[in-house]
C-alpha positions, -999 to 999 in steps of 0.1 A, spaced: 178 -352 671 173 -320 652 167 -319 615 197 -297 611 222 -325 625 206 -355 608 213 -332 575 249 -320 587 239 -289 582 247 -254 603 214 -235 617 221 -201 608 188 -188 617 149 -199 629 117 -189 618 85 -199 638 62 -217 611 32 -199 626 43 -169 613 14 -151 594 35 -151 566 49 -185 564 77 -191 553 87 -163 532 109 -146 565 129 -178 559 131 -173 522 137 -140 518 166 -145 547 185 -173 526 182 -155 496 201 -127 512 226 -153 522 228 -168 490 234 -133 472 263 -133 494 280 -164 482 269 -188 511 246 -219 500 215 -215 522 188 -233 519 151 -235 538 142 -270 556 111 -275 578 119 -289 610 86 -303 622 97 -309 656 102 -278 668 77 -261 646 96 -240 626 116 -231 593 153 -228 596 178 -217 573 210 -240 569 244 -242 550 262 -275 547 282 -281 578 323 -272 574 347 -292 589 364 -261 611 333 -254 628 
């Protein structure tokens, strides 16, 4: 099970956690998102190594 289905969350986009720079890709990426009304947030998903950036999961998709 992924950490973005135990959460109900949509993946909207992955960032390898042995990036140089951490996770700031991921950061900088949902705080786009956010500046554009959508409520992203940055989890660690230690199974597959990497940051991904979710929004809560909407009942059309």
């Amino acid at each position: 099970m992924e950490v973005a289905d135990a959460m109900d969350a949509k993946v909207l986009e992955r960032f390898p956690a042995g990036s140089p720079r951490g996770s700031w890709p991921a950061e900088e990426y949902a705080a786009r998102r956010r500046a554009q009304g959508e409520p992203a947030t940055v989890v660690m998903d230690l199974r597959s190594d990497a940051f991904l950036v979710v929004v809560p999961a909407r009942d059309e998709d």
